[in-house]
N, C-alpha and C positions, 0 to 999 in steps of 0.2 A: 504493500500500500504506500509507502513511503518512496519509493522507486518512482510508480505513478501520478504523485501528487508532483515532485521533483522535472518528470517529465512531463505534465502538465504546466508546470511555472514558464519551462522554456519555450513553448507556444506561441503566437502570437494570440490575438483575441480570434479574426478569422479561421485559426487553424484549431483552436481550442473551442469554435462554434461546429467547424467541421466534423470535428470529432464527438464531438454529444450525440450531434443529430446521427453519425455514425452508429453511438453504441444504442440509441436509442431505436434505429430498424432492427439492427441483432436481436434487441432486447423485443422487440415486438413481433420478429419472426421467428423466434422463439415460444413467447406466450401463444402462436397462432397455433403452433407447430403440437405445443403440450398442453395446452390446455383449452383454447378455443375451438382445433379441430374435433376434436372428440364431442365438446358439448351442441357443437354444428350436427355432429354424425348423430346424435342419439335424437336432437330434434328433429332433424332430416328423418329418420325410421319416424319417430312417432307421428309426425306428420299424413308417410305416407299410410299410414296403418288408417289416422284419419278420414283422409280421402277413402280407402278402401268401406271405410263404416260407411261414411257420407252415401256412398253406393247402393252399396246395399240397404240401406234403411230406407232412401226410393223404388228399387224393387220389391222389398217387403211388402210397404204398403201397396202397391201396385199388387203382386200375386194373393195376398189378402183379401182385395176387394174384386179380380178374376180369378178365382182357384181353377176354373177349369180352361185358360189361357195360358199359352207362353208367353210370356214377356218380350216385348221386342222396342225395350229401350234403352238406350246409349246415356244414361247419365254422366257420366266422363269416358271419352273417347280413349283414355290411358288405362281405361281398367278392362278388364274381359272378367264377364261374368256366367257362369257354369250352373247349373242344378243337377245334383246328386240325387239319383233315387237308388234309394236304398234296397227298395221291393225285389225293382227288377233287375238292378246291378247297371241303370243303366244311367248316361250323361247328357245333358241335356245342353246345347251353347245357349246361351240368349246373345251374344256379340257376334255370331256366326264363326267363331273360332274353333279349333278341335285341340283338345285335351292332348297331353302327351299320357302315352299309357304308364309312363314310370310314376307320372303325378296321379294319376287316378289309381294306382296301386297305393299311393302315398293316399290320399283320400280314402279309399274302401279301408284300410287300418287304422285311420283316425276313428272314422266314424262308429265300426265295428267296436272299438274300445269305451266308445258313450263319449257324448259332446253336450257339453252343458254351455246354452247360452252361443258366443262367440268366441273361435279359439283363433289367434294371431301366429302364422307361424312364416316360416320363409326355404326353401327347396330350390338345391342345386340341379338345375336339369340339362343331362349331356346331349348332344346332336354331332353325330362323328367325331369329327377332333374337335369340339371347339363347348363349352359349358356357359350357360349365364344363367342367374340367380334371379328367386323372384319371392315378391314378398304375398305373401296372401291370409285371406281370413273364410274364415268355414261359418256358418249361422243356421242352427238349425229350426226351419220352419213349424208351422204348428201340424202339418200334415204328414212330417216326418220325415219330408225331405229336406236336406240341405244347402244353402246356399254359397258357392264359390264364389270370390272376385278376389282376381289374380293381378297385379300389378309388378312389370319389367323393374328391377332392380336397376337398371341402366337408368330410368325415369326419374331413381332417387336419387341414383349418383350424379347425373343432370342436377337436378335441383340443388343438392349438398353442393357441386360446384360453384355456380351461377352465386348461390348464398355466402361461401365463401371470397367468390371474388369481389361480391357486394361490398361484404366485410373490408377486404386489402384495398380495395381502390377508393373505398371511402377515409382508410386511412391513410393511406398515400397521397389523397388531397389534404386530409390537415395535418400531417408531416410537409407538404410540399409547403404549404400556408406558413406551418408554423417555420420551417426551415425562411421566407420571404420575409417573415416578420422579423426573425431574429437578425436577418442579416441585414434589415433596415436596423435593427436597436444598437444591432456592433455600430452600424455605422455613423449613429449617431452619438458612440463611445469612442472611436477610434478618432473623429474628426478631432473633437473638442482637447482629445491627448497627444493629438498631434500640434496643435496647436498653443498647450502648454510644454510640450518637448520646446517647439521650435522660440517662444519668449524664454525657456530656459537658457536657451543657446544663446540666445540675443544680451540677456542681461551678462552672462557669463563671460562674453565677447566687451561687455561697454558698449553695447549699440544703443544710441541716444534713441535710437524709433523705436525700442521696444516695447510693444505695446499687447493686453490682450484684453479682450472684449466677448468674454462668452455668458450669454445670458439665460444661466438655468437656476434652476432652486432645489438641485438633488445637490449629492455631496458634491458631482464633479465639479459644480459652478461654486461650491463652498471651497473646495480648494484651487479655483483660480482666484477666487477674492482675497482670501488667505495670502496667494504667490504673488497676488498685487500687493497687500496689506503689507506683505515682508519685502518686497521689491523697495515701498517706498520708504518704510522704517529705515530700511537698511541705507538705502540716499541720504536720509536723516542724521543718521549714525553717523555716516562718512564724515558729511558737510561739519557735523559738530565735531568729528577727532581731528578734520583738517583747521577748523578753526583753534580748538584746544591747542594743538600742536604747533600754531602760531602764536599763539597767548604765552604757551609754555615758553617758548622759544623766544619771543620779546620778555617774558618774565625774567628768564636765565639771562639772557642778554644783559640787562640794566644791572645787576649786582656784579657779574663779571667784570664789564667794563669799570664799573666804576671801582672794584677791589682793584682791578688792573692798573688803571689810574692813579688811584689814591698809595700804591705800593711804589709805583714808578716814581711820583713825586717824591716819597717819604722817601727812596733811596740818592735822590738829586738832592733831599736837602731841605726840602717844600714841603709846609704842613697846610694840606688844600684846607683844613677846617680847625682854623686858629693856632692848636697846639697840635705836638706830637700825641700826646693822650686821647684826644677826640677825634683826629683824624684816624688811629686806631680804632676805638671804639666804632667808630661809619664803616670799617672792613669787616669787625667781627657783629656787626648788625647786617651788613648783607651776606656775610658767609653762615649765618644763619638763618637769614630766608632761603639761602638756598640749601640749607641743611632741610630744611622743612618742606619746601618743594619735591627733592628729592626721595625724601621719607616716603610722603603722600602717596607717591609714580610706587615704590617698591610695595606699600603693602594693600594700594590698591592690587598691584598684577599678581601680591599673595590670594587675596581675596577672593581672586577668579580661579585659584585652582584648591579652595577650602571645599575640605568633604567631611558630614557629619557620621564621622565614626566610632563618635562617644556613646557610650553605655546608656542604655536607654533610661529614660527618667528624668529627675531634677536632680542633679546633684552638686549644682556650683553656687553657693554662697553669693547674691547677687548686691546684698546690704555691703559685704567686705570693700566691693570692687571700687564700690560708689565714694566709699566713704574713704579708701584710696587714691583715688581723681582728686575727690575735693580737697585734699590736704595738697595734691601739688598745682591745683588749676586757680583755686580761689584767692589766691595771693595776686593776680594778674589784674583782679577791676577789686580791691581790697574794698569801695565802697558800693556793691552789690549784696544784699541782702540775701544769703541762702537757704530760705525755707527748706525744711525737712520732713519730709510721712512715710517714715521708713518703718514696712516691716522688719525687722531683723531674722525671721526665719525662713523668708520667700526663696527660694531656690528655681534655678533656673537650668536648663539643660544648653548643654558647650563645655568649650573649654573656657580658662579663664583668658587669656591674650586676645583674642577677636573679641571678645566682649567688653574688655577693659580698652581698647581699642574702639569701640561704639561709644560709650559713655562717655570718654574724654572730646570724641567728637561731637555728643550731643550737649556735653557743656560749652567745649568751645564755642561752638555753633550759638549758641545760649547767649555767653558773654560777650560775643560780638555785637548781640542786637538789644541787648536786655537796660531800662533804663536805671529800675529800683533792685528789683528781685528776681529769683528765678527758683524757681520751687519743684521739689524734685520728688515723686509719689512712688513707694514702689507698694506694691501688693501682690497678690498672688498670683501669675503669669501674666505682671501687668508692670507696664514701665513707663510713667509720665516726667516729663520735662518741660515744666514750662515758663516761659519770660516775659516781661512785660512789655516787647520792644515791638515796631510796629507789625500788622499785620501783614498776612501774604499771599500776592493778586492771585485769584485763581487760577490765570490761565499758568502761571508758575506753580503753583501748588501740586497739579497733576504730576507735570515733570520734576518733580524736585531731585527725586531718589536715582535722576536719570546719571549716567557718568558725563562728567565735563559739564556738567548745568551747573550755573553758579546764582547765588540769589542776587539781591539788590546790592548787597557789600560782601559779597563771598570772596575769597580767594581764589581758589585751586577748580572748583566743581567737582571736589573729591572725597568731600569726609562725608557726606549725605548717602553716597553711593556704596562707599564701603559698608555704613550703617545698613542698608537696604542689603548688601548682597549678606552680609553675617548675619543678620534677624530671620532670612528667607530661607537658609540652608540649614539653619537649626532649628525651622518651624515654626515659626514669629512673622508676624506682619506687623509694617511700621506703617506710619499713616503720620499727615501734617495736617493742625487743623487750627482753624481760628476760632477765638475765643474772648469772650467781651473783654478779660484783663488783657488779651494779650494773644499769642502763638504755644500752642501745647506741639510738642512731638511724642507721641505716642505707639509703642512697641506694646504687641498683646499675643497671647500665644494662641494659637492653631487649635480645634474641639480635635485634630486626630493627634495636636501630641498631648492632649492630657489623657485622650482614651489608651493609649500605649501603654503609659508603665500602671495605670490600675489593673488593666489585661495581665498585667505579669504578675503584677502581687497575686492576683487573685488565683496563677494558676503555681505562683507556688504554696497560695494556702492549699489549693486543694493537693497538691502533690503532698503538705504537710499531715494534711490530714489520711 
């Protein structure tokens, strides 16, 4: 089965329609072959047994109503009708036909043995070389003769044909139908995937006409909207990494140069900014933005390749982290108020460095915009941050968590992004929202990671138990 499934993948759609309707005659000239010929061939007999009653019960009535008359009526031209007189051993036609003596030998033994009613039977009868079969029925009258009608087994075999071929060629029109149908429905699968092959090609190339326009509402048109949707993200993405990487690059620029400068002079002689002391201190203030730049670039491209392979549950002290940060962050705006609603037993699942990593950017981020206070909530899979600084336009808000997006006074467009990719791989969703004091950013956990580690306690209580 796996062999077949394998060599069905490598098919095209046409060759993979080919082949259905393929097993599909097999499969039908099989069923015809085992199970409908047969149930053909016993209606076919019962049928003609039918006819043969049909026969004779208008002769009946007929010799009934003239008992001292031979009947000289042709009810159906396929049957040949006989009366056996017992008295005299002798055979009577009514079709003007004559008996074969091996069948009236077969007759005088029937009848001799008692015949009740109507007996149904069928006799092979030879003529030189050559034998054909016939089906007949015996009725015995109220006079005590009996009634023959003899019908050619050739007549049934006719009819079982004719009914069978009914059969195949009515299936063979809706196999033919249905094989027309299907190969209209490929073809309106094959078009619409040729024609997201050929835009894949195109974006793939940088061809500025790439374009596609398929207008369905089954999955196929959901995944060319989808290959448009990502086509243009992905334009999006670019335009913002090639902007970013101009930022970055005039960002790098200016403290370069100016260390560059200001080192050049200090060695000629030249203190650019008053003294030697201060013109120092202008080098180790931009050799620290660009310590900080730098940072940013390495542990965002850590962040892209963070996988949560920590033990399932809550198990990292998320009160410690915080309270951590704030002892080395809160010195930087020393008159910012820092509200506190700290669980102390809330636990949070991670490691600790990507998370202590999130909270110093959600402060920072904090104290860049914050005027009085900034108040810091944690509770039980729940992480608030909030400032009193102004609020943030909508159409920013969506993007916030995007990489290289920077707010009103952002730096980098990097620590929101990092926050985003660490909350999301450890099963957190972060979310920015406005708020009458102010700007909350809020991290909240996921219903499938708190249903995980209850799943496991519970199945090591029962293993305890």
């Amino acid at each position: 089965m796996k062999r077949i499934r394998m060599w069905l993948r490598q098919l095209s759609l046409t060759q993979q329609l080919l082949t259905i309707v393929f097993l599909f005659i097999v499969i039908f000239a099989g069923f015809v072959l085992i199970f409908l010929s047969p149930s053909i061939d016993r209606f076919s007999e019962t049928e003609m047994f039918r006819i043969l009653h049909n026969s004779q019960t208008t002769l009946i009535s007929y010799i009934e109503e003239n008992p001292d008359k031979v009947p000289q009526l042709e009810p159906n031209p396929d049957v040949v009708d006989f009366i056996y007189q017992p008295s005299d051993d002798r055979v009577l036609s009514i079709s003007g036909e004559k008996m074969d003596s091996f069948f009236v030998e077969r007759i005088r033994t029937m009848t001799q043995s008692g015949i009740s009613g109507t007996v149904d039977d069928r006799i092979q009868v030879y003529n030189n070389e050559t034998s054909e079969e016939y089906l007949f029925s015996v009725t015995q009258l109220k006079n005590g003769d009996y009634l023959i009608s003899v019908l050619a087994n050739a007549y049934r075999v006719q009819f079982q044909q004719s009914l069978i071929n009914g059969v195949v060629m009515l299936n063979l029109l809706f196999v033919s139908a249905l094989f027309v149908f299907l190969m209209l429905w490929v073809g309106t699968l094959i078009i619409p995937l040729s024609q997201i092959k050929n835009y894949i090609t195109k974006i793939k190339n940088d061809d500025p006409d790439a374009s596609l326009n398929i207008s369905r509402n089954d999955e196929i048109g959901e995944v060319a909207d989808a290959l448009v949707e990502m086509s243009t993200e992905l334009d999006r993405q670019n335009r913002e990494k090639e902007e970013m990487i101009q930022n970055i690059s005039h960002d790098l620029k200016t403290p370069i140069a100016t260390i560059k400068s200001y080192g050049e002079a200090i060695k000629d002689g030249i203190y650019p900014y008053e003294t030697l002391e201060k013109s120092v201190d202008v080098i180790i203030e931009h050799a620290s933005r660009l310590e900080k730049k730098v940072q940013s670039l390495i542990v965002l491209n850590k962040m892209g390749y963070l996988l949560d392979d920590c033990e399932e549950g809550e198990t990292l002290n998320m009160a410690r982290i915080i309270e951590m940060t704030l002892l080395s962050l809160k010195v930087i705006r020393p008159e910012i108020e820092f509200i506190r609603d700290i669980d102390d037993k809330v636990m949070f699942h991670g490691e600790e460095e990507p998370w202590r990593i999130v909270v110093e950017n959600l402060i920072d981020n904090a104290l860049r915009y914050a005027k009085t206070f900034i108040r810091i909530r944690l509770r039980d899979g729940e992480l608030w941050v909030v400032n009193d600084g102004p609020k943030i336009d909508e159409e920013l808000q969506e993007k916030l968590f995007r990489p290289y997006e920077k707010g009103n006074d952002g730096k980098f467009g990097l620590g929101l992004s990092i926050v985003y990719r660490v909350a999301t791989t450890y099963g957190y969703r972060v979310s920015a929202e406005n708020l009458p004091e102010g700007v909350c950013f809020r991290i909240r956990r996921e219903a499938s990671r708190r249903e995980k580690p209850r799943k496991k306690k519970e199945r090591k209580k029962n293993n305890g138990s």
